[in-house]
N, C-alpha and C positions, 0 to 999 in steps of 0.2 A: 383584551388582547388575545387574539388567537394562534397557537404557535402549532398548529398540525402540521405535519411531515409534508404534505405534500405542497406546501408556501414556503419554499426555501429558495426564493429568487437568489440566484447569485454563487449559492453555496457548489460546488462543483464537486463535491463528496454523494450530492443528492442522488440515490435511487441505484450507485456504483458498489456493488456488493465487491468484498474485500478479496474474492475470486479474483474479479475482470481486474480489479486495479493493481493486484499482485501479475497476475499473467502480463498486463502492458509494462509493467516494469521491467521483467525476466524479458519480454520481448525489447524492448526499446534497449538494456543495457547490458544482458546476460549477467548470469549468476555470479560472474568472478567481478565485474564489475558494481555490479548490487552489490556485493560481499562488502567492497573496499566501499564503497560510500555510506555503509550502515550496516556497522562491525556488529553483526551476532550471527552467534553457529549455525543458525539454520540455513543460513546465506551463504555461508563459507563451509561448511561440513557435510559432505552428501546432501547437497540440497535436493529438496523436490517442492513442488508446490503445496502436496497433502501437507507436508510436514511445517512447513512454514504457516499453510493458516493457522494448523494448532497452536501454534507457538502464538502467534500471534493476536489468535483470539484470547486469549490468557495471559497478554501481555500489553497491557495500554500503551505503556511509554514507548515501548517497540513498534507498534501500533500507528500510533502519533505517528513517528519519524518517518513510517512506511506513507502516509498517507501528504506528511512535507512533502517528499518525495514528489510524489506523484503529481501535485497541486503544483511541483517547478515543473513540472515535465510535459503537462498537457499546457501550460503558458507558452513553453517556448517552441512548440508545434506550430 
């Protein structure tokens, strides 16, 4: 069975660093809107994008949710 990174037919997280799929979020819904669908401070408290990857590379389940997100939001494109 081979599972290398780059056979991830299907997977739509594949090769999308947590940069670009943060910035399309801020873009598609802005920050106050992010804020209210995925209640943490970095969203809602002086957001910025630095600050949010931190957080969220240090934070899986925050993480996760960002990346729900995303997987409804390029669907309904």
């Amino acid at each position: 069975m081979n599972n290398s990174p780059s056979e991830q037919p299907g997977n739509p997280l594949h090769g999308i660093t947590l940069e670009v799929l943060l910035t399309h979020l801020v873009e598609q819904y802005g920050w106050e809107e992010l804020g209210s669908r995925i209640t943490i401070k970095c969203f809602t408290d002086n957001p910025s994008i630095k600050s949010s990857l931190k957080f969220l590379r240090r934070t899986p389940w925050a993480r996760k949710k960002v990346e729900e997100l995303y997987i409804k939001s390029i669907k309904q494109m």
